[in-house]
C-alpha positions as CSV (number, residue, x, y, z in Angstrom):
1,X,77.3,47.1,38.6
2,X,77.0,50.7,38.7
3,X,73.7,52.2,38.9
4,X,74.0,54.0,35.3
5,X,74.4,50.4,34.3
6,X,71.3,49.1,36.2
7,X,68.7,51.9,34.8
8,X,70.1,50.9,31.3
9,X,69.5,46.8,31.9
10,X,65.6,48.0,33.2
11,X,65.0,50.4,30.3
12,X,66.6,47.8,27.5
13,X,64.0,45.5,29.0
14,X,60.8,47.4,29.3
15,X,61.4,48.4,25.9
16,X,61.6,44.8,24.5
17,X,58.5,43.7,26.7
18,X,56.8,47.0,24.9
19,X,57.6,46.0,21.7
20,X,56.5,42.5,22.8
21,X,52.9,44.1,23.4
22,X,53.1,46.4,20.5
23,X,54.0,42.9,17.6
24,X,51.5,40.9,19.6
25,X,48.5,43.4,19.9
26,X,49.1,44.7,16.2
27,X,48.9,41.6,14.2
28,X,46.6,38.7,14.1
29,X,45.8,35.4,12.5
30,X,42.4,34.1,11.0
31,X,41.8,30.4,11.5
32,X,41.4,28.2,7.9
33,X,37.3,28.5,8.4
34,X,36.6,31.5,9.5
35,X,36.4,34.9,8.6
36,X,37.6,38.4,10.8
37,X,35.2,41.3,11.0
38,X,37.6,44.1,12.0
39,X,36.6,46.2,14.2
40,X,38.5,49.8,15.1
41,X,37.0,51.9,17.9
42,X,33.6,50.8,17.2
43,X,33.6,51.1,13.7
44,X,33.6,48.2,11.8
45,X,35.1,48.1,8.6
46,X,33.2,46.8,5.2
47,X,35.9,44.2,4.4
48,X,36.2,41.2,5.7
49,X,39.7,39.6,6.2
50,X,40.9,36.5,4.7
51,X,42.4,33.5,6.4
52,X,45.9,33.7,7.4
53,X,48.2,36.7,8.9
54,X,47.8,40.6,9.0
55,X,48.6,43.4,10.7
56,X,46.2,45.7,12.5
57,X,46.0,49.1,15.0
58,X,47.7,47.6,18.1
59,X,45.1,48.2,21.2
60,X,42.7,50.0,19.1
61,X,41.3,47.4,16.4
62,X,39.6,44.0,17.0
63,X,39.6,41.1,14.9
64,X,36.4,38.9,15.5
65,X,36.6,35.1,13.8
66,X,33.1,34.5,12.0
67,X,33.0,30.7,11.3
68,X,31.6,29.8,7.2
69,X,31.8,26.4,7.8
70,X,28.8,24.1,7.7
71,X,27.5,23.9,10.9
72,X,24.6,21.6,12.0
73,X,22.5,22.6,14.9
74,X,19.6,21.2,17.4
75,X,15.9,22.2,17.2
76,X,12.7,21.4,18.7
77,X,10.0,23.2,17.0
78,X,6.1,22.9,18.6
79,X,3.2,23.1,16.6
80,X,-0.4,23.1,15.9
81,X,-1.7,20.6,13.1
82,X,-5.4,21.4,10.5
83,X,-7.0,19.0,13.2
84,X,-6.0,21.2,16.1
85,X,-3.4,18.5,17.5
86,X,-0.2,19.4,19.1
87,X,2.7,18.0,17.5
88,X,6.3,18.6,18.8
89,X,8.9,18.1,16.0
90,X,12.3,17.0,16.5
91,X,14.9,18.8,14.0
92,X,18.4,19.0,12.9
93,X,19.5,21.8,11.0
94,X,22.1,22.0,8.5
95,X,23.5,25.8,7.6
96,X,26.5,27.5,6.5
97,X,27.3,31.2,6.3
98,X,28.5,32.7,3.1
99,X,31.6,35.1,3.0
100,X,30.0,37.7,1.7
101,X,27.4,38.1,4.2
102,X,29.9,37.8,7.5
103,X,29.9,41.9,8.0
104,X,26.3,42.7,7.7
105,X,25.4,39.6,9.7
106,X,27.9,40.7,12.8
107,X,26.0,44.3,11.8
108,X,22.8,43.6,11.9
109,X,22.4,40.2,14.2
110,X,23.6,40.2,17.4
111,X,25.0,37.2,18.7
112,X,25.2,33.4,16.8
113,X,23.4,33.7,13.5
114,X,21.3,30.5,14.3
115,X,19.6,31.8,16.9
116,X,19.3,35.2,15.7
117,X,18.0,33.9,12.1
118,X,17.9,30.6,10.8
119,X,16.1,29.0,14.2
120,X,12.9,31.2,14.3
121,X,12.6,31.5,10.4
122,X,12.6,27.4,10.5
123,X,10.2,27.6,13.7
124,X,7.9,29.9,11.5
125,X,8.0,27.8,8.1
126,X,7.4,24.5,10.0
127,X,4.4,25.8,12.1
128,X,2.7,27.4,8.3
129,X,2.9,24.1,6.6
130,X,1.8,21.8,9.8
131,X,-1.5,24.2,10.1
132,X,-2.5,23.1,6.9
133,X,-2.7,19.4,7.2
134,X,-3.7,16.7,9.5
135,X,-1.8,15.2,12.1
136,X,-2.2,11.5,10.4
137,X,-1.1,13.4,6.9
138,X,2.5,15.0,8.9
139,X,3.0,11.9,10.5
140,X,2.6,10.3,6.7
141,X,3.8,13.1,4.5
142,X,6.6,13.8,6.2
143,X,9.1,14.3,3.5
144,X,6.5,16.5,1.9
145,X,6.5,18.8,5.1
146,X,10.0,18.6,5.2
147,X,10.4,19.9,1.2
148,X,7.9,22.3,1.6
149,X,9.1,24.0,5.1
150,X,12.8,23.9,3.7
151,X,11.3,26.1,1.0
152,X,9.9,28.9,2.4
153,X,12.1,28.8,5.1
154,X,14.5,29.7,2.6
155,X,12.8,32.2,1.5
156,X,12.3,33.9,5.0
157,X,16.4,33.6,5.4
158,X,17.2,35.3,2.4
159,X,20.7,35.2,0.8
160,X,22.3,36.0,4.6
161,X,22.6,32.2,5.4
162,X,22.5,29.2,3.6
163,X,20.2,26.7,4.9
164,X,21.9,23.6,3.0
165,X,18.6,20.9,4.8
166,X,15.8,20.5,7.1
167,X,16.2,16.4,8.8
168,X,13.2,15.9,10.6
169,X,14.9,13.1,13.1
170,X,11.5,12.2,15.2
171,X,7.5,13.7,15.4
172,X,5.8,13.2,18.4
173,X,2.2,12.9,18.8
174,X,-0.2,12.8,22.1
175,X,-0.4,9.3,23.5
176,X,-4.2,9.7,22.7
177,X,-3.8,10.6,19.1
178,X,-1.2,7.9,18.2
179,X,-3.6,5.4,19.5
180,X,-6.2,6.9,17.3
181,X,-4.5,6.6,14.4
182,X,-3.6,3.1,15.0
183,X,-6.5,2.0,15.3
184,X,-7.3,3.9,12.3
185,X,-4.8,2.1,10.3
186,X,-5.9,-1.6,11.5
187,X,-9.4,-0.9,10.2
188,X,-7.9,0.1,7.0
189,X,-5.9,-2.8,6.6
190,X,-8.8,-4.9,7.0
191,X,-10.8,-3.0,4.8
192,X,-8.8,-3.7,2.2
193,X,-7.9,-7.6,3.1
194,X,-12.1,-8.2,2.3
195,X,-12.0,-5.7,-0.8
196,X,-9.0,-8.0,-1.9
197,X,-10.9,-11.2,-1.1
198,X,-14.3,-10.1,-2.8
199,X,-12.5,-8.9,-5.8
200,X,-10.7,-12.6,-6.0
201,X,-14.2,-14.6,-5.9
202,X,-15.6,-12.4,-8.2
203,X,-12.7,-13.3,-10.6
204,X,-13.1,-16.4,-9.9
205,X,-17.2,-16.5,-11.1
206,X,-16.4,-14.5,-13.3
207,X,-14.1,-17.1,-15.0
208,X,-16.5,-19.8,-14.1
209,X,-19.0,-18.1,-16.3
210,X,-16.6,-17.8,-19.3
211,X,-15.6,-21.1,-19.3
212,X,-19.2,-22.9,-19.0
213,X,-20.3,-20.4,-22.0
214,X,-16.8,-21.7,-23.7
215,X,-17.9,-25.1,-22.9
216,X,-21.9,-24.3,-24.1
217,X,-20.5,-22.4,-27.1
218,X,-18.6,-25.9,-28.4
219,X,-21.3,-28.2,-28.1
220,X,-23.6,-25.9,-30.6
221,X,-20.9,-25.8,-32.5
222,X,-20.3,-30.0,-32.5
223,X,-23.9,-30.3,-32.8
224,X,-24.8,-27.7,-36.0
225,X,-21.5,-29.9,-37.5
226,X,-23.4,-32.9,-36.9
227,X,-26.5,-31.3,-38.5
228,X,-25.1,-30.2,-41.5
229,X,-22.5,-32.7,-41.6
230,X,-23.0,-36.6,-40.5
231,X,-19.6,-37.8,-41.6
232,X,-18.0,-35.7,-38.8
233,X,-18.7,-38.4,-37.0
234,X,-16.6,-40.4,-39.1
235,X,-13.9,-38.2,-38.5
236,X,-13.5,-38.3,-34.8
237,X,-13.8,-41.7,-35.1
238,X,-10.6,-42.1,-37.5
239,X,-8.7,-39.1,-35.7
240,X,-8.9,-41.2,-32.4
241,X,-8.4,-44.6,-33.8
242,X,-5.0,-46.1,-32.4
243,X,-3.8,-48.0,-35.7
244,X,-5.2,-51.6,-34.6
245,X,-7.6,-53.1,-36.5
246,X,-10.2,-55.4,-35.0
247,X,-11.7,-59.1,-36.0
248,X,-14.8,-60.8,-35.7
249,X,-14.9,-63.8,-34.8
250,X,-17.9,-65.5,-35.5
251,X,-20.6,-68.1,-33.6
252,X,-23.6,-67.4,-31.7
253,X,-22.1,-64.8,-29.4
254,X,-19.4,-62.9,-31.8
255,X,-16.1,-61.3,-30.0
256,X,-14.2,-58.3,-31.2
257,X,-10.9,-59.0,-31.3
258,X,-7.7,-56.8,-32.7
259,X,-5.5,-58.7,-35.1
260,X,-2.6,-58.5,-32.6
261,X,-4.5,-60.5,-30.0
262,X,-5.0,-63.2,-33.1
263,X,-1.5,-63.8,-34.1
264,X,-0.7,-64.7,-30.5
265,X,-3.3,-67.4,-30.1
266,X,-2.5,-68.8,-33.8
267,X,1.5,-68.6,-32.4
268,X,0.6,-70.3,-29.3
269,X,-1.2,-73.1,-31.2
270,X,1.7,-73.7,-33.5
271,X,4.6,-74.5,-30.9
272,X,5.6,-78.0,-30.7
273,X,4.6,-79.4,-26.8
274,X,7.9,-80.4,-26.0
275,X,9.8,-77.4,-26.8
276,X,9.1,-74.6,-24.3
277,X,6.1,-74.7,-21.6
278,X,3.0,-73.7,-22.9
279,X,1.4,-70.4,-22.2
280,X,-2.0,-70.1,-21.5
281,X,-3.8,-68.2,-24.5
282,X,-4.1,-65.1,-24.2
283,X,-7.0,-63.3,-22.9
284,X,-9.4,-61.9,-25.5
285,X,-9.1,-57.4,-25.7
286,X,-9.1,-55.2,-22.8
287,X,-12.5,-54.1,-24.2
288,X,-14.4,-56.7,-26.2
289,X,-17.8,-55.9,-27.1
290,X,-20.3,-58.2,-28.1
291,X,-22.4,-58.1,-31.4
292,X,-26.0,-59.7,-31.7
293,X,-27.2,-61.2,-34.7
């Protein structure tokens, strides 16, 4: 090959590998997720571009991927309780940046928007709310510290970044203080066990005392019936009488018999001997009384 043909082969080839460089440094390709923050000698432009292809400046314009997907993050946030107690709080973080705030946020904030933004304005909202209660009340209450730091935290952020929740996944306490309340909480419990016991025998009397005036109550009622009233008598006695009417049977001592128990002696006297055994007569009522002449 001659060497025309030579330079021709080089120069065909450097300037396909030039136009390599040129397609690949002037277009780009935003990941589904993200956003791109152009960026063009410095200068960053106000739009933001989409997901997908495009075409930029080749060598001279950047294209910087800003993520607005949820993202969850790590924190450990120390702080000071009413009681002047230490209290290190274990956190997870759950944030998302919106579209619309990708350019100022790559303006203004340098670096990952958690740590620039969301982290400290937590830290600060967390440490506000601890400082006004106890140490036994965040340990307690804490889905009430949790609500309440979301909220101003929130308002500390701002519209920049969404701060979706605030998981408070462990509080730690001094090994002093956790006994403290412990025991704290064992005396309660027992406090409560007698209040539960003295409030059940005081039922109890009390119920004591309502039934004997119940019972106390009846009887002046029975007696001012009786008073006013002598055949009352007469009526219990008819109301509890079984049906059975009794017999006298006569002689110096006289038995109180029922008419049943008569019909079985005068059946038993009856029978012929040599039909069926006999059967001794039958003993006079469960309850016989005697009546004196």
């Amino acid at each position: 090959m001659s060497s025309q043909g030579i330079a021709r082969v080089i120069g065909v080839g450097l300037l396909l590998f030039g136009g390599l460089i040129m397609a690949t440094s002037g277009t780009f390709v935003v990941k589904p997720g993200y956003r791109g923050i152009e960026v063009t000698m410095g200068r960053v432009s106000p739009a933001f571009k989409p997901e997908g292809f495009g075409l930029k400046a080749p060598f001279v314009t950047e294209i910087i991927p800003i993520s607005v997907r949820q993202q969850t993050a790590e924190e450990l946030a120390e702080c000071y309780s009413s009681d002047l107690q230490q209290i290190r709080v274990d956190l997870r973080l759950l944030y998302r940046v919106p579209e619309t705030s990708v350019v100022k946020l790559f303006q203004d904030y340098d670096g990952n928007p958690f740590e620039s933004l969301v982290a400290p304005r937590v830290q600060e909202a967390l440490k506000e709310v601890a400082a006004l209660q106890s140490a036994e009340l965040i340990v307690k209450n804490r889905e009430q510290i949790k609500t309440r730091s979301l909220e101003i935290a929130r308002r500390k952020i701002g519209s920049l970044v969404v701060l979706e929740d605030i998981v408070i996944q462990n509080i730690a306490l001094t090994r002093e203080l956790e006994h403290a309340i412990e025991a704290k909480m064992v005396q309660e419990q027992e406090a409560s066990k007698s209040k539960y016991l003295q409030q059940r025998i005081q039922i109890e009397a009390d119920t004591a005392v309502i039934r004997a005036k119940g019972e106390a109550e009846s009887i002046l009622i029975r007696g001012d019936a009786l008073k006013k009233n002598p055949a009352f008598v007469d009526l219990q006695i008819v109301d509890r009488w079984d049906g059975i009417a009794p017999l006298v049977i006569g002689g110096k001592d006289q038995i109180l018999l029922n008419l049943q128990d008569l019909e079985r002696l005068k059946g038993s006297k009856t029978e012929p001997t040599g039909t069926r055994p006999a059967t001794p007569a039958p003993a006079p009522s469960s309850n016989p009384r005697s009546i004196k002449r």
